[in-house]
C-alpha positions as CSV (number, residue, x, y, z in Angstrom):
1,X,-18.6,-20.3,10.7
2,X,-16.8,-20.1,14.0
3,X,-16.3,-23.8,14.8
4,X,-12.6,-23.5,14.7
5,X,-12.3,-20.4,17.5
6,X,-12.4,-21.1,21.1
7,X,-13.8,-19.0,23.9
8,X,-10.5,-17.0,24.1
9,X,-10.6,-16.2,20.6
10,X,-14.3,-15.4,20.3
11,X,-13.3,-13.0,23.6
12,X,-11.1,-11.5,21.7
13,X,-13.1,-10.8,18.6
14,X,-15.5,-9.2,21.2
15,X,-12.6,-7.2,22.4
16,X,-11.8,-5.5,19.7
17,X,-14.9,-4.9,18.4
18,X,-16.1,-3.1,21.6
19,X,-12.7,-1.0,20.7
20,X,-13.3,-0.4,17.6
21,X,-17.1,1.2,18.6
22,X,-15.2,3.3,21.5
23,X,-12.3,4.9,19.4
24,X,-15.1,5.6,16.7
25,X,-17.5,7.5,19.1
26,X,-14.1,9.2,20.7
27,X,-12.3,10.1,17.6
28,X,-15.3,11.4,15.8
29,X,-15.7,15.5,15.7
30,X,-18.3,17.0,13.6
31,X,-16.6,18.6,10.6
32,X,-17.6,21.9,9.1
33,X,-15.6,22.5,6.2
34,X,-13.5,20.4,3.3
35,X,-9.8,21.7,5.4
36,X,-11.7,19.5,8.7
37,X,-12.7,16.8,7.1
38,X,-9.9,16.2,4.5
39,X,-7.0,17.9,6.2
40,X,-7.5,17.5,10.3
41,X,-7.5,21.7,10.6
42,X,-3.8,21.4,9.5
43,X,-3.5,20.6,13.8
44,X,-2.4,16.7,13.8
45,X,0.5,15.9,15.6
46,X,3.8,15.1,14.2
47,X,4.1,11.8,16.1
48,X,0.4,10.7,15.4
49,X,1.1,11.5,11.7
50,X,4.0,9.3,11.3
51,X,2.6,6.1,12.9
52,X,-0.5,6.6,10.5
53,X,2.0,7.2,7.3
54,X,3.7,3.7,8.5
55,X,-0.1,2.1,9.3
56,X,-0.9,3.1,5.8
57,X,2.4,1.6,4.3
58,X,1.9,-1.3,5.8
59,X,-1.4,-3.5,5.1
60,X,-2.5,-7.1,4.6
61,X,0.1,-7.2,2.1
62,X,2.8,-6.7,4.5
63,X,1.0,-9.4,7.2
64,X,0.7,-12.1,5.0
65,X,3.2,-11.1,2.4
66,X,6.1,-10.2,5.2
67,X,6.4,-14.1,6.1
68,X,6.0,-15.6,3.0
69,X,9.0,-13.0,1.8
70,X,11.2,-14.4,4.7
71,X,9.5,-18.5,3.9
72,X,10.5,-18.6,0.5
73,X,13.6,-16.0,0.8
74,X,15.6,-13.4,2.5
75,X,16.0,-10.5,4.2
76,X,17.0,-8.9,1.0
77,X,13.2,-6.8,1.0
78,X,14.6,-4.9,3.9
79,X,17.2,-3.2,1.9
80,X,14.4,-1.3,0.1
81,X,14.1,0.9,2.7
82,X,17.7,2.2,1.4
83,X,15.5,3.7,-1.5
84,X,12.7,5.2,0.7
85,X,15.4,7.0,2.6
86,X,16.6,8.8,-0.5
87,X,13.0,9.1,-2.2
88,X,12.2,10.9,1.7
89,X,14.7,13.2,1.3
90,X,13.7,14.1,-2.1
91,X,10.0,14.7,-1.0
92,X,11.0,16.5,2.1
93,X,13.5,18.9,-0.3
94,X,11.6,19.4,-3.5
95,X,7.7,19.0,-2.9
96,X,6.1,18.9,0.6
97,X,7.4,23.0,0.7
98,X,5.6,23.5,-2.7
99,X,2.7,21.7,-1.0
100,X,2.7,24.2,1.8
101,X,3.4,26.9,0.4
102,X,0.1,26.9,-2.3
103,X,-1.5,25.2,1.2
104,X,-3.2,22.6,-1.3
105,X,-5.8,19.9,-1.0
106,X,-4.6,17.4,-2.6
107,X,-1.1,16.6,-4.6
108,X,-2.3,17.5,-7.7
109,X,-3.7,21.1,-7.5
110,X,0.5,21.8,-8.0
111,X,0.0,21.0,-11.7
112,X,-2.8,22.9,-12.0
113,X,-0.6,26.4,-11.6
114,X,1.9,25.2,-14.3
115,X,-0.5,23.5,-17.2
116,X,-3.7,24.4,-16.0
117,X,-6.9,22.8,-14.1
118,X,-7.4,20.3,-16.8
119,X,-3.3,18.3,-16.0
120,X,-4.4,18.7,-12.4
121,X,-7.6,16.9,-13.5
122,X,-6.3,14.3,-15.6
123,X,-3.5,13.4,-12.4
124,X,-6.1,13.1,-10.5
125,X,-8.0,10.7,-12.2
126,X,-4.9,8.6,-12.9
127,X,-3.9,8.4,-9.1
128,X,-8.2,7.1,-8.7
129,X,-7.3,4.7,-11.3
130,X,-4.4,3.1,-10.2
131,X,-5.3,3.5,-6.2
132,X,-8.3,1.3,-7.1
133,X,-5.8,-1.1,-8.3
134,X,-3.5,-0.8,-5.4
135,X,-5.8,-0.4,-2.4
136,X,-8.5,-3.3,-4.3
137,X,-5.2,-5.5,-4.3
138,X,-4.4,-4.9,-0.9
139,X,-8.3,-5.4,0.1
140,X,-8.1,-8.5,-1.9
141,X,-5.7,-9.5,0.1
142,X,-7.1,-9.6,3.4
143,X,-10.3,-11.1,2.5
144,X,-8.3,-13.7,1.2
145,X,-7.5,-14.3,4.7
146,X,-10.5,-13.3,6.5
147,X,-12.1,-15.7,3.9
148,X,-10.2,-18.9,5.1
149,X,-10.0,-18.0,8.8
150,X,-13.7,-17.7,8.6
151,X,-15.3,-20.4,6.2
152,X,-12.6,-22.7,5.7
153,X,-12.0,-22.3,2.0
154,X,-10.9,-19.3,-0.4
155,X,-13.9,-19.6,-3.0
156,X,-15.2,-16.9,-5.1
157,X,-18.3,-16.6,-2.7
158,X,-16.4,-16.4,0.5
159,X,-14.0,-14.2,-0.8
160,X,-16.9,-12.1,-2.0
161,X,-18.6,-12.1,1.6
162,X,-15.1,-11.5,3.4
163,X,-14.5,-8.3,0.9
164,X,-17.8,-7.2,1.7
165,X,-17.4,-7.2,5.6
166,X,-14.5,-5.7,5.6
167,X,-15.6,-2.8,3.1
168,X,-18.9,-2.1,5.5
169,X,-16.6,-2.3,8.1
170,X,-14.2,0.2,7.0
171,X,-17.0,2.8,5.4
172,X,-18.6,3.4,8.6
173,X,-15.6,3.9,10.9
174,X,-14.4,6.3,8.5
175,X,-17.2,8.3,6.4
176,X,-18.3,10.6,9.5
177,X,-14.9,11.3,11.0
178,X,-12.9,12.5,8.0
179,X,-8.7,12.1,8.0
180,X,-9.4,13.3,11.8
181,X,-10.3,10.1,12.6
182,X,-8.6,7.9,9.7
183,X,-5.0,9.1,11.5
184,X,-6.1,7.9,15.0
185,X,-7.7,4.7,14.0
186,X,-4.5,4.0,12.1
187,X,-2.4,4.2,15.4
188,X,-5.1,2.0,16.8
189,X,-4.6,-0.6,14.1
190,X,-0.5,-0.7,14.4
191,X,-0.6,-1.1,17.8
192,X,-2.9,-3.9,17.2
193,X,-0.9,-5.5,14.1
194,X,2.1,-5.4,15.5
195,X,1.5,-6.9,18.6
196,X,-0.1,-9.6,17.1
197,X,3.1,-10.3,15.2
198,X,5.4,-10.2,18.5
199,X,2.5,-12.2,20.0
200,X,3.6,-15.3,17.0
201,X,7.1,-14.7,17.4
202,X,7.0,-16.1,20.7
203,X,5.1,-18.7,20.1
204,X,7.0,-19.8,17.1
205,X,10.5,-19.5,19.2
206,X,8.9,-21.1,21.8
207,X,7.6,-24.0,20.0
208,X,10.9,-24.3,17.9
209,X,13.4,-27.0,20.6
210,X,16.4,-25.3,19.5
211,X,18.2,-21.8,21.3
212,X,18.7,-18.9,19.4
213,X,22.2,-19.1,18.2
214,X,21.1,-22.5,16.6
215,X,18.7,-21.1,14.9
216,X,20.8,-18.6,13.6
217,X,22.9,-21.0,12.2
218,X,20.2,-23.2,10.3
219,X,18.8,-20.3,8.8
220,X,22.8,-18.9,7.5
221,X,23.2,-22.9,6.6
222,X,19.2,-23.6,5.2
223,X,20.6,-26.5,3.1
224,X,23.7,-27.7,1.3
225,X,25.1,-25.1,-1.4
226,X,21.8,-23.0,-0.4
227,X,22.4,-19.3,0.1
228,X,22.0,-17.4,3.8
229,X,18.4,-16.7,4.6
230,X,19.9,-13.9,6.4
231,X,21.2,-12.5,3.9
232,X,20.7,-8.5,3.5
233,X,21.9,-7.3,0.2
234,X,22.2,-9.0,-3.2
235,X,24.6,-7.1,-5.5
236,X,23.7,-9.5,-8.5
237,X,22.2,-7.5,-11.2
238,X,18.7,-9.2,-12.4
239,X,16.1,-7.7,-14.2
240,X,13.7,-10.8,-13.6
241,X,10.8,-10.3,-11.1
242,X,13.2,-12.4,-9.1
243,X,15.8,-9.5,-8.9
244,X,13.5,-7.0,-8.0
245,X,15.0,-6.9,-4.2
246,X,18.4,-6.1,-5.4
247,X,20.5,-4.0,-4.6
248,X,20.8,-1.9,-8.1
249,X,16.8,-2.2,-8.4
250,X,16.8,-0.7,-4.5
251,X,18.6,2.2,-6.2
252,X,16.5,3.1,-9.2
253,X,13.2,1.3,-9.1
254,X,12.3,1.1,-5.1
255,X,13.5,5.2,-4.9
256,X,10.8,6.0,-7.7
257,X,8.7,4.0,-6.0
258,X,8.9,5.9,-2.7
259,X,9.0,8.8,-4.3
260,X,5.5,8.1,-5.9
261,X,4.2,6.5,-2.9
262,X,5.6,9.6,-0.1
263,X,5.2,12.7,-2.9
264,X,2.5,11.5,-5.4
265,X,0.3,9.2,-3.9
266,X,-2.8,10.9,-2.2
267,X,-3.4,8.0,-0.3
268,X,0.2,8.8,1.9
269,X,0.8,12.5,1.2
270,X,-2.5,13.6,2.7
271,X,-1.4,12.4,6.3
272,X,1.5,14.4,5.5
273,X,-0.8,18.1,4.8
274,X,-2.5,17.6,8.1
275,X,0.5,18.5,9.8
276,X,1.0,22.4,10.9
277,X,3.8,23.1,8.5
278,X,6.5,21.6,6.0
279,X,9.2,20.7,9.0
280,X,6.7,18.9,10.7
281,X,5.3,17.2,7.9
282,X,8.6,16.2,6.6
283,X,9.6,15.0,10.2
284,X,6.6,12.9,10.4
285,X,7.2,11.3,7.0
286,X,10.8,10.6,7.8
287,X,9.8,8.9,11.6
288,X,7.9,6.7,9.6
289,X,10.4,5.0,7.2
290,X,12.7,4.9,10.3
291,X,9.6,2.8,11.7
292,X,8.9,0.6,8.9
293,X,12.1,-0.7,9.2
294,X,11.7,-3.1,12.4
295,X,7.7,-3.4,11.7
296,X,9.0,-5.0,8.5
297,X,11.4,-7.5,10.3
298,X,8.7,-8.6,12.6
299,X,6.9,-9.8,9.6
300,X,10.1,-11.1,7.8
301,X,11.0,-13.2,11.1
302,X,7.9,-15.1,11.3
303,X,8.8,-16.2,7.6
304,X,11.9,-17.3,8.9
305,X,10.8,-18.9,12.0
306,X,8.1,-20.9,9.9
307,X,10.4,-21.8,7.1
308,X,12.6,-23.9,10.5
309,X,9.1,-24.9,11.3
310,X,8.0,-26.8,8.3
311,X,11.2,-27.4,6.2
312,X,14.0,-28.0,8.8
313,X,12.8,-32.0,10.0
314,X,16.7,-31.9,11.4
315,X,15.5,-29.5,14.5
316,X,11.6,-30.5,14.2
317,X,11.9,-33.8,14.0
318,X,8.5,-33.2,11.3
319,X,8.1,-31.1,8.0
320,X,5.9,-29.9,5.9
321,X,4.3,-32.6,3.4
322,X,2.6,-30.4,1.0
323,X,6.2,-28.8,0.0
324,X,6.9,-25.3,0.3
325,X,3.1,-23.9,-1.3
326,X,1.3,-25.9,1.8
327,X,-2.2,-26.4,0.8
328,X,-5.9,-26.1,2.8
329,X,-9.3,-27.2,1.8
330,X,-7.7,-28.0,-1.7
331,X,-6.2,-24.5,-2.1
332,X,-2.9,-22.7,-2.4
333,X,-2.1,-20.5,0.5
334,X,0.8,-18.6,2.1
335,X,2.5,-20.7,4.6
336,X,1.6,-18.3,7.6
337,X,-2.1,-18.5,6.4
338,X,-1.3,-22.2,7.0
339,X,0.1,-22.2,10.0
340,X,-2.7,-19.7,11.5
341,X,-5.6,-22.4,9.7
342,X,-4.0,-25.5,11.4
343,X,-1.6,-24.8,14.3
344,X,-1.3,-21.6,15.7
345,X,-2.4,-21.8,19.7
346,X,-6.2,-20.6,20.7
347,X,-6.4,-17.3,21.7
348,X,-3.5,-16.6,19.4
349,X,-5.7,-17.4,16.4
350,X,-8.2,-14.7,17.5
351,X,-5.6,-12.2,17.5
352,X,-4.3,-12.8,14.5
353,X,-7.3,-12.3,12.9
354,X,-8.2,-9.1,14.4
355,X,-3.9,-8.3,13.1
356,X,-5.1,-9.3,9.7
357,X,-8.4,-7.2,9.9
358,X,-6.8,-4.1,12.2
359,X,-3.9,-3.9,9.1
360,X,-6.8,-4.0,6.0
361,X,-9.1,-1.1,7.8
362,X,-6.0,0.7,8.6
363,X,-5.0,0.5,4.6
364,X,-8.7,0.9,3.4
365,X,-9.5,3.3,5.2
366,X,-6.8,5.7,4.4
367,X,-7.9,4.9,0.8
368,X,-11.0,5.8,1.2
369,X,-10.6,9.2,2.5
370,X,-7.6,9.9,0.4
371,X,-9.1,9.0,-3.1
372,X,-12.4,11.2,-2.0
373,X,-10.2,13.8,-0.9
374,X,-9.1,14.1,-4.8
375,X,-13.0,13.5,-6.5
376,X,-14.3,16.0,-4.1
377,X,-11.5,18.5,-4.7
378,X,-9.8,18.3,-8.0
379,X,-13.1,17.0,-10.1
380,X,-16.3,17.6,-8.1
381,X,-16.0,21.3,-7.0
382,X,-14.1,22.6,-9.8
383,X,-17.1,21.7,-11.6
384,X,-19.1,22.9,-9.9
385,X,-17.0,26.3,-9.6
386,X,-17.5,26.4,-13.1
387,X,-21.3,26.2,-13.9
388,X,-21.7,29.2,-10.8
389,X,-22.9,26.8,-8.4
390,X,-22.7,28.5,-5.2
391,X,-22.8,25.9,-2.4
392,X,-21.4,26.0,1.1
393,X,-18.8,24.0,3.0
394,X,-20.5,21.3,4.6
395,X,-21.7,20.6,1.2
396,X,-19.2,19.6,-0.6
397,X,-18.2,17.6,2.7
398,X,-21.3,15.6,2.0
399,X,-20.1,15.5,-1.0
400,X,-16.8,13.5,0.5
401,X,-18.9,11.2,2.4
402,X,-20.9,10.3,-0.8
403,X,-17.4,9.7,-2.2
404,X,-15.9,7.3,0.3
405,X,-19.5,5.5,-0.8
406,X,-18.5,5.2,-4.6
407,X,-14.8,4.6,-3.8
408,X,-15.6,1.6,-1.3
409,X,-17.8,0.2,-3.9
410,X,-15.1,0.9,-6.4
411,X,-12.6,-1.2,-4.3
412,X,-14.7,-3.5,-3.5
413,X,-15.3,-4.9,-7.0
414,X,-11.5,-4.8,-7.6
415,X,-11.0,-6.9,-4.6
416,X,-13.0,-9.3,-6.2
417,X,-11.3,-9.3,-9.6
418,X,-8.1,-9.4,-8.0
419,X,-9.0,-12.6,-6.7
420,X,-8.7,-14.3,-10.7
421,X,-5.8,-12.0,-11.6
422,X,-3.3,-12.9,-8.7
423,X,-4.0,-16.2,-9.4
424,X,-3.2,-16.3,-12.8
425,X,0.0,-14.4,-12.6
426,X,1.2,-16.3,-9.3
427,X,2.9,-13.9,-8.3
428,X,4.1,-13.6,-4.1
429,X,1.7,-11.5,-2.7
430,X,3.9,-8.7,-1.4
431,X,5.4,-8.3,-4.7
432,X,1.6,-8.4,-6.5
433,X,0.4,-5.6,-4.0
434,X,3.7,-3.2,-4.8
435,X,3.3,-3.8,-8.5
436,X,-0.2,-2.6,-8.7
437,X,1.0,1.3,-8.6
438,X,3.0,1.3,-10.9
439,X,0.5,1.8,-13.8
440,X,-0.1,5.1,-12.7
441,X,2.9,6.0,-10.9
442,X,5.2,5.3,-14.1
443,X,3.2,8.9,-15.5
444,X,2.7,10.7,-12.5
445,X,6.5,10.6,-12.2
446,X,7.6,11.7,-15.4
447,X,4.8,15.1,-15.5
448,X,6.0,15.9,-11.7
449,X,9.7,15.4,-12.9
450,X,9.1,17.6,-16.1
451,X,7.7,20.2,-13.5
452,X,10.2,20.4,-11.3
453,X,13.2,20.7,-13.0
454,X,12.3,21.9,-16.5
455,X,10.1,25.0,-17.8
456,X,8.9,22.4,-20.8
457,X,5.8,20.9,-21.0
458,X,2.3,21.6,-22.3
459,X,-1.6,20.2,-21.4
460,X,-1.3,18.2,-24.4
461,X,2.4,16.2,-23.1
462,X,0.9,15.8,-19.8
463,X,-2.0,13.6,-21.5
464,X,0.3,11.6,-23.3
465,X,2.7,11.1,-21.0
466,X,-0.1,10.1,-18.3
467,X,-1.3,8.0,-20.9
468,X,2.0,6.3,-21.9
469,X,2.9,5.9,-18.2
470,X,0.1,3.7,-18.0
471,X,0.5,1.4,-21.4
472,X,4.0,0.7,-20.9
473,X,4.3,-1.3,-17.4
474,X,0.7,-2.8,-18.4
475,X,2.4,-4.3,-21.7
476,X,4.7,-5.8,-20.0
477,X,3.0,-7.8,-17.7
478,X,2.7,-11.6,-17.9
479,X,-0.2,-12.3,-19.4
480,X,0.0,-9.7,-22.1
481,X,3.9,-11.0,-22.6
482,X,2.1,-14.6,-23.0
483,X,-0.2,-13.5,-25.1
484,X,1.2,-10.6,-27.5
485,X,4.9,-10.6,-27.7
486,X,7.0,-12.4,-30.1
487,X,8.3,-15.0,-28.9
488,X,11.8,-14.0,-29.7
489,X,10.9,-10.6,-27.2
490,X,9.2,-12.2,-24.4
491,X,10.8,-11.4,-20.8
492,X,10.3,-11.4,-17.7
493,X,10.8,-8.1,-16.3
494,X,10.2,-7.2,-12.7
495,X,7.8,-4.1,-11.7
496,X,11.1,-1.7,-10.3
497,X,12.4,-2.1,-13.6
498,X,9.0,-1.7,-15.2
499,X,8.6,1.7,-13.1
500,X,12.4,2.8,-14.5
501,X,11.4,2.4,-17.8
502,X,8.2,3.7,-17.9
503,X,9.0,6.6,-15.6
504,X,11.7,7.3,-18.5
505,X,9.1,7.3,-21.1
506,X,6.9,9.6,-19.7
507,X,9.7,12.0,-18.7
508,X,11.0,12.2,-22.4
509,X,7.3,12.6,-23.7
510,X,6.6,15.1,-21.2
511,X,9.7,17.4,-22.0
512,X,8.6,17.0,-25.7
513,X,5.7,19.7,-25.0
514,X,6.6,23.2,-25.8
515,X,7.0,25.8,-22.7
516,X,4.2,27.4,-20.9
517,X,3.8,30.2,-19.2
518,X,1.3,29.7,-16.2
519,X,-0.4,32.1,-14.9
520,X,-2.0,31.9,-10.6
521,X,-4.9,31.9,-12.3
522,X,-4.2,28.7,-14.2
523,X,-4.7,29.7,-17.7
524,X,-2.1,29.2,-20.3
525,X,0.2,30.5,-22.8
526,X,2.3,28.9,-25.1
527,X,5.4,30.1,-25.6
């Protein structure tokens, strides 16, 4: 299973493992109540915080979906960060105070004051719904690599085992620690990731006989009548999944998006509530766009590097002769999966692979936490609460544990479906593991918009709009537009304008509820 590692890499694996069992026995504090163990005592530090908001943005998406983004394109995905700087100030202005000031759980006990427990319930279960997608993609994802790296081939039984490992792997770093040690281990991981992307940098540059400035200019020139590779903003207006980088998509579609993802998403806004107070939350969340910024380039850069690599024979004096989808053991794969599979230097190999596996536990296990974080709170004990159960703390926080036990499971089996659904849409993996979240963020938007800014609304036009947020980007994905649309209708329509519609949707159907008047207590009247 190992035959294609040398001693430096199998050192290395060793390496990091021994890390891995040293920050777990380090990080790890007993926990005696729900705020420990889901909310670090509300005493994480600002700094800490913000690297583990970038370590969850980031995952195996971004390691193997950041170079095939700068292979087959641009650095047009960069420009999205324009939108997460206006959906951070949004966040930082309209909700993480409102979090602090109720000093909630999770994100969705806010909807419980205004419609009652039943619209924090149903959020809840939308954001479990659609995380599964998301964080099962992203696992996907990395057992798609693990799976090559370690048996040579991407089938369904390798894939299965690679999921598997990682899962395991992830579940018992994370289930005794709590968010405590999630936020540390995700420092851990960056540091680890992103090293071993400088680490192929130099290699690439190294192994590329050209200086930089030539380089610079093969990748503005790529081939006759060819646009820049380095080219940062496209102004063209496409509503295509091709156009979804763009700059008027950056301004609608990537801002919900990062609003979703900073305000709405458990999964990133629980980092967020371990921090002592709003400012410091809202600092930490801020550092961490700032941060993705040049993570992202690293990523984007060894695209580039590889796409002078394998389709430049004018500086290599070689290319690539399995076109720009390289193939291994028979199968598609990105082109930095290639490269790692058949060239990349020993010792370099083994690092790597610990990248690709520091940047899936890092993701995974932030998921796990988060998404038991929100059964626990919003579905378990309220339940509970209501049949007069009277049950200490560290119940309910072996309660959590249990959780993280049904939600690995629950990924893990999305992983594996993931595997026959990314392959039938073909879609570039880094634009397949942002679309996932839209089915639920598309709803959660338009009921947290309604709140906001309106006095409308009603249990009933939460449902719906939950509900419609949901049906509305899944019918328009491609193998429901193959299959059920008209001919005469069917478009392709990228997920940030999927999300804009959608979001719209739910927002009018949400409004369409009569007022309520919400009481602390969370009953209702209607107005």
């Amino acid at each position: 299973m190992l035959d294609q590692y040398s001693l430096a890499d199998v050192l290395v694996f060793i390496a990091y493992g021994l890390l891995l069992l040293g920050s777990g026995w380090l990080f790890t504090r007993k926990n005696n109540s729900t705020q420990d163990y889901f909310l670090g005592g509300n005493k994480m530090p600002m700094w800490v915080v913000a690297i583990s908001v970038l370590a969850t943005s980031q995952s195996a998406a971004t390691f193997l979906g950041g170079p095939d983004q700068g292979y087959r394109s641009d650095l047009t995905y960069l420009a999205s960060n324009i939108g997460a700087f206006i959906a951070v100030a949004f966040v930082a202005m309209f909700l993480i105070p409102k979090f602090y000031q109720y000093r909630v759980y999770t994100v969705y006990e806010l909807l419980e004051r205004r419609f009652g427990a039943g619209a924090k319930r149903q959020a809840g279960m939308m954001y479990l719904f659609g995380r599964v997608f998301a964080s099962g993609a992203r696992l996907y994802m990395a057992a798609l690599a693990v799976a090559m790296i370690l048996f040579g081939d991407i089938a369904a039984s390798s894939v299965i085992t690679a999921t598997l490992i990682i899962t395991l792997a992830g579940l018992l770093y994370t289930v005794v620690g709590g968010i405590r040690s999630v936020i540390y281990s995700d420092v851990l991981q960056a540091v680890i990731y992103v090293g071993a992307a400088i680490a192929v940098i130099a290699v690439l540059y190294n192994a590329i006989p050209a200086s930089f400035g030539e380089i610079v200019q093969a990748l503005q020139q790529p081939a006759p009548g060819a646009e820049s590779k380095l080219k940062l903003i496209d102004t063209e207006l496409d509503f295509s999944s091709g156009g979804v980088f763009n700059l008027w998509s950056v301004l609608t579609g990537f801002v919900l998006l990062n609003i979703a993802a900073f305000g709405l998403d458990q999964d990133m806004t629980q980092r967020v509530l371990t921090c002592k107070d709003a400012k410091e939350g809202s600092k930490a969340m801020l550092w961490s766009v700032v941060m993705v910024i040049p993570v992202m380039l690293l990523f984007i850069v060894i695209g580039l590097l590889l796409y002078i690599y394998y389709q430049r024979p004018d500086i290599m004096a070689s290319g690539l002769s399995d076109g720009p989808v390289p193939t291994f053991a028979g199968e598609a794969v990105t082109i930095f999966m290639y490269y790692v599979l058949t060239e990349i230097p020993a010792g370099v190999r083994g690092l790597v692979t610990i990248g690709i596996i520091a940047a899936a536990l890092s993701t995974l296990n932030s998921g796990l936490n988060s998404m038991s974080s929100v059964l626990i709170q919003d579905i378990y004990r309220p339940w509970k609460r209501a049949r007069n159960a009277h049950l200490d703390e560290q119940h309910f926080v072996r309660a959590g544990q249990a959780g993280m036990a049904l939600v690995a499971a629950a990924l893990a089996l999305m992983a594996c479906l993931c595997y026959y659904w990314q392959q039938y849409t073909d879609t570039p993996l880094l634009q397949f593991a942002l679309s996932v979240m839209v089915f639920s963020y598309s709803g959660l938007l338009g009921v947290y918009f309604t709140t906001l800014f309106s006095k409308r609304g009603s249990a009933r036009s939460v449902t719906l709009a939950l509900v419609v947020g949901f049906l509305v980007p899944l019918s328009m994905q491609p193998y429901i537009v193959d299959n059920f649309w008209p001919a005469a209708l069917a478009a392709d329509i990228g997920f940030t304008w999927q999300l804009l519609i959608g979001t719209t949707l739910s927002t009018l159907i949400c409004l369409s509820g009569k007022a309520n008047l919400q009481s602390q207590h969370g009953t209702t009247e209607t107005a």
